[in-house]
N, C-alpha and C positions, 0 to 999 in steps of 0.2 A: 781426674782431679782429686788432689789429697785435701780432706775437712780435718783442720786442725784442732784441738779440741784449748781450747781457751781458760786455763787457769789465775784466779789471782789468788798474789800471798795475801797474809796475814795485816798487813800493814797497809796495803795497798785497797783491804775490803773496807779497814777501821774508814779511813777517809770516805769511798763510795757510798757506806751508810750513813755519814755525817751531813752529806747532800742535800737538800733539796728534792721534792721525788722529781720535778721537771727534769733539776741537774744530773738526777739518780741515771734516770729514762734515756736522756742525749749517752752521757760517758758510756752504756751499758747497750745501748745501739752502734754507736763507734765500734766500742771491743768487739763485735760480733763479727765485724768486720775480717777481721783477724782470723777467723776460721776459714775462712775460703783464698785471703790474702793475706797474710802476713809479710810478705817480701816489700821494701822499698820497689820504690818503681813508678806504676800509675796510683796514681791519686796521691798527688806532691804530700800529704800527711804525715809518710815515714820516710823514714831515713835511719840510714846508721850512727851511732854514735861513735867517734873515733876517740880512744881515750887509752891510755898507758897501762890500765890493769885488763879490760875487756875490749875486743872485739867483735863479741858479738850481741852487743847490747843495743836496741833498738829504741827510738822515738814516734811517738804518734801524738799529734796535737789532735785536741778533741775540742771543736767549735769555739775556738776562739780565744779560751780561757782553760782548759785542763790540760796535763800532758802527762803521757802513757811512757815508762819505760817497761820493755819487754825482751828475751828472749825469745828465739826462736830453738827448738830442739825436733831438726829434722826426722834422727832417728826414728822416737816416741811420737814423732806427730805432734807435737806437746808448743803451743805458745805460753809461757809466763810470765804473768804482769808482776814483773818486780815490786814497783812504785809508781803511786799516781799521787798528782795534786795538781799546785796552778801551774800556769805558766812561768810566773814569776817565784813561785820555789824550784821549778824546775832547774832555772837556768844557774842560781843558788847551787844546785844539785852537780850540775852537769861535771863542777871540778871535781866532783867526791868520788867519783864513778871510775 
């Protein structure tokens, strides 16, 4: 089994620390996730994003109210959290992508 190793950018940590530590604690348990699983598949969470500039940019909704875009870089091992916020920026988001 490959343990991915879970990076977030710049813009994606400013939000995580603006949190709440409850909201910190949930979003930062979610992403952990990601180390052992990052592939769509079980646990309805992710999915691919299908979009005109990327293919390989992925979605995680995180309990209800946050959501995770990420790649994945098999190569490296490497998941990277692009951008994270609510839901309702996300979907804002989804045509930018």
């Amino acid at each position: 089994m490959v343990n991915f190793s879970v990076l977030i950018d710049e813009d994606a940590q400013e939000f995580l620390d603006k949190l709440s530590k409850k909201s910190n604690a949930i979003v930062k348990t979610k992403l952990r996730i990601l180390e052992s699983d990052p592939f769509p598949g079980k646990g309805g969470d992710k999915e691919p994003l299908r979009s005109l500039k990327h293919d390989d940019v992925y979605r995680l909704h995180i309990s209800r109210s946050y959501t995770a875009f990420y790649r994945i870089s098999q190569d490296e091992t490497i998941v990277r959290i692009l951008w994270l916020g609510t839901i309702e920026q996300a979907h804002k988001k989804y045509i930018r992508l």
